[in-house]
Rosetta silent file (secondary structure, phi, psi, omega in degrees, C-alpha in Angstrom):
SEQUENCE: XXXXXXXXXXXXXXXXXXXXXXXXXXXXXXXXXXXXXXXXXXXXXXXXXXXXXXXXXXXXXXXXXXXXXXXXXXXXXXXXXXXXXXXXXXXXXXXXXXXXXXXXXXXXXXXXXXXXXXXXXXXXXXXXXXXXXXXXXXXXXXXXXXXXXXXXXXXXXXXXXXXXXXXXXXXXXXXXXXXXXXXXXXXXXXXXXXXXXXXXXXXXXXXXXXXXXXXXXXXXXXXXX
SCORE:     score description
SCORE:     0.000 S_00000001
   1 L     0.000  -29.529 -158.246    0.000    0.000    0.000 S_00000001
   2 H  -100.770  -14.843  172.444    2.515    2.331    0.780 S_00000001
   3 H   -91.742   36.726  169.688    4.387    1.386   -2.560 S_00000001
   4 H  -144.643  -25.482  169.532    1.578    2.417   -4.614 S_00000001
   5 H   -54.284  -70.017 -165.872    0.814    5.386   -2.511 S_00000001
   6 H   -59.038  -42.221 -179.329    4.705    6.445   -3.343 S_00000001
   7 H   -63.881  -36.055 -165.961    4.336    5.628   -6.997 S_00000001
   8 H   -76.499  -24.041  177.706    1.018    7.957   -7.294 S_00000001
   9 H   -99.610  -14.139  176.510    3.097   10.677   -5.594 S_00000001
  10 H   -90.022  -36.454  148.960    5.900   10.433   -7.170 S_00000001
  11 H   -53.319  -27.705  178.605    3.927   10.608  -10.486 S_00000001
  12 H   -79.674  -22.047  165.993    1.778   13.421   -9.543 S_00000001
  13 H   -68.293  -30.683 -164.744    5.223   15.119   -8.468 S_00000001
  14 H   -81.219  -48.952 -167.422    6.721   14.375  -11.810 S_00000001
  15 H   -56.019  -61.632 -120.252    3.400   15.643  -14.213 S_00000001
  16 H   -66.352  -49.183  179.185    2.825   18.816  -12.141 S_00000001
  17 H   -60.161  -14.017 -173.477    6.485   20.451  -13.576 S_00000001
  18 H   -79.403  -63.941  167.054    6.090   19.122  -16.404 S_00000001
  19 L   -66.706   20.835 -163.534    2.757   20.712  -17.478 S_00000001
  20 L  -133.128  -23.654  179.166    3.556   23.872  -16.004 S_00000001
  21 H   -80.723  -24.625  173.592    7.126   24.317  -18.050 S_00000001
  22 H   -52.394  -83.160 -157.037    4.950   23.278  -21.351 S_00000001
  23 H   -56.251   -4.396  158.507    2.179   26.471  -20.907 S_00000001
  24 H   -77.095  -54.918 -171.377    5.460   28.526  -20.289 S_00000001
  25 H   -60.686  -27.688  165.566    7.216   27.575  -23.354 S_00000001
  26 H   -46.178  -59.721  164.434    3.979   28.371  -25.001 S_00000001
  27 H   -39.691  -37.638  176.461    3.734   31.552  -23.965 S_00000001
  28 H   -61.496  -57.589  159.701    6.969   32.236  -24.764 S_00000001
  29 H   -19.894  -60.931 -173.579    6.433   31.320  -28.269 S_00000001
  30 H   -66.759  -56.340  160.574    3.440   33.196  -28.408 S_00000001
  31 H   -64.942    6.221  170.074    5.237   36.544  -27.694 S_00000001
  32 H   -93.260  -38.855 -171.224    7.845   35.803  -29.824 S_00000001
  33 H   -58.690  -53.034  164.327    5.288   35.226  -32.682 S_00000001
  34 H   -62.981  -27.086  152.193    3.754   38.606  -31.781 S_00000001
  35 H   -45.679  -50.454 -170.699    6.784   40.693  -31.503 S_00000001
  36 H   -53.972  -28.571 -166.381    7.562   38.774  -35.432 S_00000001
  37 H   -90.967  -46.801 -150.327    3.908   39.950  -36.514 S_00000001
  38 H   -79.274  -59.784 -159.374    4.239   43.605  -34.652 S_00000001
  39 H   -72.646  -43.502  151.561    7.915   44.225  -36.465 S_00000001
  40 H   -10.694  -57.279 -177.955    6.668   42.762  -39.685 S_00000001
  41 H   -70.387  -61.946  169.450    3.644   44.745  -39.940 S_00000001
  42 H   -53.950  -54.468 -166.896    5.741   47.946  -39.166 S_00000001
  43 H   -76.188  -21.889  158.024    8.035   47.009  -42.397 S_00000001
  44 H   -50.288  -59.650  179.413    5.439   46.839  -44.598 S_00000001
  45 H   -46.942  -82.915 -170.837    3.453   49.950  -43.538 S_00000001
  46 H   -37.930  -18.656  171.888    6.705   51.751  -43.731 S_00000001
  47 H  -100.729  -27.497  160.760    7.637   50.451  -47.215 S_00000001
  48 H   -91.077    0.266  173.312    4.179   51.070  -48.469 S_00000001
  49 H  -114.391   10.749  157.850    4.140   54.483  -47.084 S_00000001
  50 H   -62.781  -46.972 -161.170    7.778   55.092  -48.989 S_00000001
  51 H   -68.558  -59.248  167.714    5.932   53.699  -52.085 S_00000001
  52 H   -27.305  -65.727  159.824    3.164   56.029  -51.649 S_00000001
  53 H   -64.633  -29.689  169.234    5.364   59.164  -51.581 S_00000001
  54 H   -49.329  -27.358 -177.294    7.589   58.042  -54.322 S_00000001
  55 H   -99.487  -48.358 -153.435    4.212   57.871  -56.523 S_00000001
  56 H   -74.148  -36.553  178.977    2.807   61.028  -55.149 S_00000001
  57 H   -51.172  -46.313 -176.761    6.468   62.858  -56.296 S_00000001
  58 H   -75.570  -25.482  176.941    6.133   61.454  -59.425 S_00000001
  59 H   -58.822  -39.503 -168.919    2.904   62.109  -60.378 S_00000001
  60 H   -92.417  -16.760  163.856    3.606   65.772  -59.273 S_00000001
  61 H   -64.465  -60.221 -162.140    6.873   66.157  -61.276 S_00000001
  62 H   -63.123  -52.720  165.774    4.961   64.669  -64.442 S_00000001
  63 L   -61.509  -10.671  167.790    1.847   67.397  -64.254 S_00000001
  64 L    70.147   41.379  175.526    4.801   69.997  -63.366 S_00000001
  65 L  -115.882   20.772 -159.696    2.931   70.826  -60.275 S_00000001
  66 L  -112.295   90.895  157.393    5.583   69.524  -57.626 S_00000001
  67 L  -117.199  172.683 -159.642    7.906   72.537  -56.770 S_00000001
  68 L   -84.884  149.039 -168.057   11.040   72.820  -54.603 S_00000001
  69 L   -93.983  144.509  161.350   10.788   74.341  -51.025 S_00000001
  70 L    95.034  149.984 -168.368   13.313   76.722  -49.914 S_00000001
  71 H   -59.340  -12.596  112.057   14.890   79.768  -51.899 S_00000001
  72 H    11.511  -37.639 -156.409   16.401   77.562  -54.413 S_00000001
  73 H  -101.675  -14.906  165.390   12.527   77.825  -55.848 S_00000001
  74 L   -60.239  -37.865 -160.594   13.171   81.915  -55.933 S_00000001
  75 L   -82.663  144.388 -160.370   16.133   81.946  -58.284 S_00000001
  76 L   -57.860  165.246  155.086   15.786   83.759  -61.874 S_00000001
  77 L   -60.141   92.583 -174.068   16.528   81.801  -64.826 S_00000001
  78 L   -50.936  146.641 -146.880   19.825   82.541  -66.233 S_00000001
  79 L   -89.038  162.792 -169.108   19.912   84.413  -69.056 S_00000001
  80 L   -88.414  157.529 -179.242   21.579   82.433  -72.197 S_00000001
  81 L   -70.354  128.966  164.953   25.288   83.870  -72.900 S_00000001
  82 L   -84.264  173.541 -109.971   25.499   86.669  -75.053 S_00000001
  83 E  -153.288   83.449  176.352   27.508   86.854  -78.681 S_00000001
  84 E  -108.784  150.865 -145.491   30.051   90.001  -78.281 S_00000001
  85 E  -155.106   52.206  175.544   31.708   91.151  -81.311 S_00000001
  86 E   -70.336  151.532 -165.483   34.244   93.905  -80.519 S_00000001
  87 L  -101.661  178.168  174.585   35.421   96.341  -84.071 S_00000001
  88 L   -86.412  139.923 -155.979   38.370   98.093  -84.229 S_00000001
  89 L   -39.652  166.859  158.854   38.890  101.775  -82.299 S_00000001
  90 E  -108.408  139.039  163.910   37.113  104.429  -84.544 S_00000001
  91 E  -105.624   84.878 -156.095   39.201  107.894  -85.488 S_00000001
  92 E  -152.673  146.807 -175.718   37.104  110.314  -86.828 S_00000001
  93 E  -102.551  136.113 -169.386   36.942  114.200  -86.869 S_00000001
  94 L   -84.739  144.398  175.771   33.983  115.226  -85.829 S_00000001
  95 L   -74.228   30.068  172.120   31.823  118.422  -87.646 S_00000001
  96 L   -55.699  150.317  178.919   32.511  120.984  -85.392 S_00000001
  97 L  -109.197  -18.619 -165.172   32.595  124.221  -87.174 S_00000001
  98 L   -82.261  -34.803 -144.594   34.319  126.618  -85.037 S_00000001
  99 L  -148.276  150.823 -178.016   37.291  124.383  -83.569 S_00000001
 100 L  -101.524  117.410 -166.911   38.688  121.145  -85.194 S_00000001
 101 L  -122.352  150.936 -174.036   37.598  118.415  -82.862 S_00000001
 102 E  -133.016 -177.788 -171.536   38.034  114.475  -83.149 S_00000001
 103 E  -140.166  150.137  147.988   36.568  111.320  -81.380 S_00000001
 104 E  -134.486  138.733  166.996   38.224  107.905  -80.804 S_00000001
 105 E  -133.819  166.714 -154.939   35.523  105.312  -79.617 S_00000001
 106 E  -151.899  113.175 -175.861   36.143  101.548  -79.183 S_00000001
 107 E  -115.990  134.072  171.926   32.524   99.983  -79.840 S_00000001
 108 E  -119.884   97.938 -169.916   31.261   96.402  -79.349 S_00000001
 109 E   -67.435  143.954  125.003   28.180   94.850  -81.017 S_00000001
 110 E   -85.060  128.085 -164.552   26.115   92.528  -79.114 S_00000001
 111 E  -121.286  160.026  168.909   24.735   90.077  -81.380 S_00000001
 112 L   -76.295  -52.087  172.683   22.203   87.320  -81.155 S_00000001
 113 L  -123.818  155.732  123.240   23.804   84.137  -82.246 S_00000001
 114 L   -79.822    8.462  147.153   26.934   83.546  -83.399 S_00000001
 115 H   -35.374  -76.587 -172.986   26.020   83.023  -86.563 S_00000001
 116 H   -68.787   -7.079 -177.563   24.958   86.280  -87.542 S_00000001
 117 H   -73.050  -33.858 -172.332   28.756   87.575  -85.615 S_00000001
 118 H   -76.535   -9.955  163.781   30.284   85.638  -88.701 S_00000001
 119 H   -80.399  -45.048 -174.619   28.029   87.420  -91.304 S_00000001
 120 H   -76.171  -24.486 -173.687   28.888   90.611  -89.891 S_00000001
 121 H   -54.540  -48.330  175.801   32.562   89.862  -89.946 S_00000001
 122 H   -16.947  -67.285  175.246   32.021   89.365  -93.638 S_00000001
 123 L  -118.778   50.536  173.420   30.804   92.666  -94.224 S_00000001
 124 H   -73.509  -22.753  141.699   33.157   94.195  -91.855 S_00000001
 125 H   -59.213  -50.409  148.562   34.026   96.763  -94.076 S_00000001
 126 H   -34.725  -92.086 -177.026   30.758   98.014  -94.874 S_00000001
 127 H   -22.541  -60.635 -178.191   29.968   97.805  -91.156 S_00000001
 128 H   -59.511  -34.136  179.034   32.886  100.344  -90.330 S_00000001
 129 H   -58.919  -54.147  172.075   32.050  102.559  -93.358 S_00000001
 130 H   -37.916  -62.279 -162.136   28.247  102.583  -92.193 S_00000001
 131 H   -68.435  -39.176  177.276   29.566  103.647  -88.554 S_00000001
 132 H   -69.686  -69.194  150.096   31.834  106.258  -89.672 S_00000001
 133 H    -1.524  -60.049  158.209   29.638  107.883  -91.492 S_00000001
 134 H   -70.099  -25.274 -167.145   27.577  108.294  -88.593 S_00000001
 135 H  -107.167    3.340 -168.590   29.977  109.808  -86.541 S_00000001
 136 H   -79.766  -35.205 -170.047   32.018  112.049  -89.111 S_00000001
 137 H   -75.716   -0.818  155.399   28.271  114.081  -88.930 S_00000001
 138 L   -21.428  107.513  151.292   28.594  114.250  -85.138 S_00000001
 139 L   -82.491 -174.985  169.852   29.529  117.189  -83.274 S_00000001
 140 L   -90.496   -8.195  151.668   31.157  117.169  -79.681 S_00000001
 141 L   -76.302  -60.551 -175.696   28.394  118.561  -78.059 S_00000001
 142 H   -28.174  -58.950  168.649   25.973  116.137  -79.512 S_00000001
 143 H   -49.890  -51.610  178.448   28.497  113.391  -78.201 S_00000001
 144 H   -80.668   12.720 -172.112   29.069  114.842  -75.089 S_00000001
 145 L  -129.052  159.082  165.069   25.702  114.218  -72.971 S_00000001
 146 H   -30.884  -44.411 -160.228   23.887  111.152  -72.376 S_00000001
 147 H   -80.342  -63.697 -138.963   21.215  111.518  -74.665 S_00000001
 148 H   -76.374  -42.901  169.280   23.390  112.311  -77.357 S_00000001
 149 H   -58.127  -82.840 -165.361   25.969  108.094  -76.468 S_00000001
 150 H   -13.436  -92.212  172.325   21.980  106.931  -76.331 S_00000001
 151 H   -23.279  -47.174  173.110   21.159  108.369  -79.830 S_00000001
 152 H   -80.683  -92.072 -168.341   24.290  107.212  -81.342 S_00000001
 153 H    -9.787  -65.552 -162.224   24.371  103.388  -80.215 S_00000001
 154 H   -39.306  -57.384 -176.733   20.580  103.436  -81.521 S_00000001
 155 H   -65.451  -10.683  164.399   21.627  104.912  -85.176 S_00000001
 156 H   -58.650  -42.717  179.994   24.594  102.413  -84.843 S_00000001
 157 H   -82.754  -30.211  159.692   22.276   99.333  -84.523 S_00000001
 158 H  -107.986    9.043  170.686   20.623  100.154  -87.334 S_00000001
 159 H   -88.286  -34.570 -170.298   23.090  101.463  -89.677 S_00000001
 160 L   -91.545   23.357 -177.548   25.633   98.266  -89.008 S_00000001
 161 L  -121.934  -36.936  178.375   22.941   95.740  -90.258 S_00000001
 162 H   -53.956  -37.004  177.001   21.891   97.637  -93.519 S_00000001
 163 H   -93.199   22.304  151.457   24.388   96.639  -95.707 S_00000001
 164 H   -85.973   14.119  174.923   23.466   92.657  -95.066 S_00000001
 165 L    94.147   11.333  179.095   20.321   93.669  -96.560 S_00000001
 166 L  -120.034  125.014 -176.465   18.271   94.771  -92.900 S_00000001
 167 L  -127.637  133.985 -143.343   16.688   97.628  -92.804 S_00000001
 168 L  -122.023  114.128 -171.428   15.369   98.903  -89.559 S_00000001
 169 L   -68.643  157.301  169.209   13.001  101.808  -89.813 S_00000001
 170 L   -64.631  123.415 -164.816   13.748  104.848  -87.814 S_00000001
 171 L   -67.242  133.728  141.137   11.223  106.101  -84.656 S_00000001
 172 L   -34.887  165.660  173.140    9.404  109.210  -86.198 S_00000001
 173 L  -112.577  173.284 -158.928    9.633  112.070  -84.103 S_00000001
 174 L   -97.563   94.179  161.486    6.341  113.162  -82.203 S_00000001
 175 L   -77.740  163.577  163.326    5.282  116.667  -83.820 S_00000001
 176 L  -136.856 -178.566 -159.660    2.965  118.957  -83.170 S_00000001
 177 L   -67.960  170.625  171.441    0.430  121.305  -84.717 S_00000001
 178 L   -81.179  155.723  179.588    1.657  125.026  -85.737 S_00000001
 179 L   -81.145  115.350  167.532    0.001  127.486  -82.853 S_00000001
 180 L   -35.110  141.634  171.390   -3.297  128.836  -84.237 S_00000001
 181 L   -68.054  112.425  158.040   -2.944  132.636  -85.194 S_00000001
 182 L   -18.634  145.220 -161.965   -4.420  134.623  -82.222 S_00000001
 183 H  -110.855  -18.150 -172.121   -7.815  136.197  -82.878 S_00000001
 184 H   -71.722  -43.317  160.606   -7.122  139.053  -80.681 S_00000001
 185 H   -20.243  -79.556 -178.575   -4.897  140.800  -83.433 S_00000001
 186 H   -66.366  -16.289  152.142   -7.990  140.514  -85.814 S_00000001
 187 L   113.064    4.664 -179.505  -10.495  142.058  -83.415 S_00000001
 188 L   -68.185  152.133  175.709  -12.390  138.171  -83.323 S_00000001
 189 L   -91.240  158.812  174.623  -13.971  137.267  -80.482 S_00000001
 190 L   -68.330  134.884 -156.818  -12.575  133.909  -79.011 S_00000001
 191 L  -115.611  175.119 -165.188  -14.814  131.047  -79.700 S_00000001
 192 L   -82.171  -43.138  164.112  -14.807  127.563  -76.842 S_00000001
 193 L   -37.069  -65.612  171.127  -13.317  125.631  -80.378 S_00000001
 194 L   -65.372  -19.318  171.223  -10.279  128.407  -80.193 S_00000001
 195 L   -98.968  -12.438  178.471   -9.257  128.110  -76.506 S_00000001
 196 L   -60.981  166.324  158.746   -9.288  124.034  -76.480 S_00000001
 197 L   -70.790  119.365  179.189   -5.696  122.824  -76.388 S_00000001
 198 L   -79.721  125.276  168.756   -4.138  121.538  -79.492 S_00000001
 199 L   -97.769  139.520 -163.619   -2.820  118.019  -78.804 S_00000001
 200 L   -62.256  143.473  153.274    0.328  117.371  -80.337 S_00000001
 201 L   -70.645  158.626  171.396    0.101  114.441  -83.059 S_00000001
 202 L   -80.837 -173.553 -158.099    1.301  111.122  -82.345 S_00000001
 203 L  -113.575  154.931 -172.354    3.980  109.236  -84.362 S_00000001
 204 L   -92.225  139.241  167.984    2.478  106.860  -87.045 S_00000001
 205 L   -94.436  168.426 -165.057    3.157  103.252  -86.263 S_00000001
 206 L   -83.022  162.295 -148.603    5.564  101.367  -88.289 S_00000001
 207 L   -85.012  -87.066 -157.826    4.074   98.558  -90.498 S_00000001
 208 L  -105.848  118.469  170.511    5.969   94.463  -90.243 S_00000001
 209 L   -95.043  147.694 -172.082    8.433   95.354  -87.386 S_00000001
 210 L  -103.415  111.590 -173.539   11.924   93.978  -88.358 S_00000001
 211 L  -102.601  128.745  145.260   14.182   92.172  -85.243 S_00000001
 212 L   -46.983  116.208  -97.800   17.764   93.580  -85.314 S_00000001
 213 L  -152.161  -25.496 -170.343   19.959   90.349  -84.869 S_00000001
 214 E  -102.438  110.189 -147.713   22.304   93.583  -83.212 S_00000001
 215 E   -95.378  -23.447  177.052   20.421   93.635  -79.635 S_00000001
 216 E  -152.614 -172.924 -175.453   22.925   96.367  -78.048 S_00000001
 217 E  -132.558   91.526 -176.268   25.662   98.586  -78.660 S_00000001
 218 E   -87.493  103.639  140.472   28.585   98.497  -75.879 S_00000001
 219 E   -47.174   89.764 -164.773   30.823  101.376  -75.307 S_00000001
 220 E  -107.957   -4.517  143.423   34.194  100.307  -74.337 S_00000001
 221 E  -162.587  172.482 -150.002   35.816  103.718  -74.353 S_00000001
 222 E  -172.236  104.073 -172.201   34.867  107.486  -75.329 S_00000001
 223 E  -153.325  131.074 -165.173   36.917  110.269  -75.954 S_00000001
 224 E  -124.352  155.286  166.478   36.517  113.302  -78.134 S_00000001
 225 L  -127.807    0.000    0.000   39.380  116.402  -78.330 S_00000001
């Protein structure tokens, strides 16, 4: 009796550790499986919310309606390089009538392509004749004010393209009417028609405007004697 007693306890000593180290390793398991599902889960989301921006950039690049943050998205376009063409100094006496006065100027076309600098090179003779021209009617006072360097570049730019065959019309000048003879003289009375203001005419505009391939005129030095 006491041997069967011992055997039932020493089995019931033996299951109880047994079954109680199982439902641990279970457990264990089980939170290992769920950390694997939890970190899993996370690399997906996170790789599908990569994918997601990656689509939304492109889609916004392709419609051009995806622009860059930060002052980078301020800055101008740069302008394409211009096509400088400097001639050789000019020497030229000037009309003065009183006093014999000369100029030397050192001029530089800006051109549009270089193309058209190797057409003018062509007909760099012309081109100098054309320039000179302009400036032997010059005086030094003309020459010597702002208006007067303005005024010259302009008839420069269109005087060095005419003999390739471009001919650039000239602005009109703005006139205005002759002043009405006074009525008071003749003993007329003034009528509301005679006291209005005469407004000056405008300048007629020019017909198929014509683009000058020569876009500026650079001064690189200026000196009359």
């Amino acid at each position: 009796m006491s041997a069967v007693i011992a055997d039932t306890a020493a089995a019931a000593g033996g299951a109880v550790p047994f079954k109680r180290g199982k439902k641990k390793l279970l457990i264990i398991v089980a939170a290992a499986l769920a950390l694997a599902l939890a970190a899993g889960g996370g690399g997906v989301w996170h790789l599908k919310k990569k994918a997601a921006e990656a689509a939304a950039q492109a889609a916004g690049d392709e419609d051009g309606s995806h622009a860059e943050d930060g002052p980078a998205a301020d800055k101008p376009q740069a302008r394409s390089i211009p096509v400088y063409l400097p001639l050789d100094p000019f020497v030229v006496n000037l009309a003065d009538k009183d006093v014999d006065r000369y100029a030397q100027i050192g001029i530089t076309l800006e051109l549009e392509s270089t193309v058209f600098a190797d057409q003018v090179k062509s007909y760099m003779p012309a081109v100098r004749n054309a320039i000179l021209l302009i400036l032997a009617h010059k005086t030094s006072r003309e020459l010597l004010g702002r208006s007067g360097k303005e005024e010259l570049a302009e008839e420069i730019m269109r005087e060095a393209v005419r003999p390739m065959g471009i001919e650039i019309a000239a602005p009109e000048p703005v006139t205005s009417a002759p002043a009405p003879v006074g009525n008071e003289a003749s003993g007329i009375e003034k009528t509301a028609q005679d006291e209005a203001p005469v407004k000056p005419k405008k300048a007629k505009k020019p017909g198929a405007t014509v683009r000058n391939p020569v876009q500026h005129v650079h001064f690189s030095s200026f000196i009359i004697q």
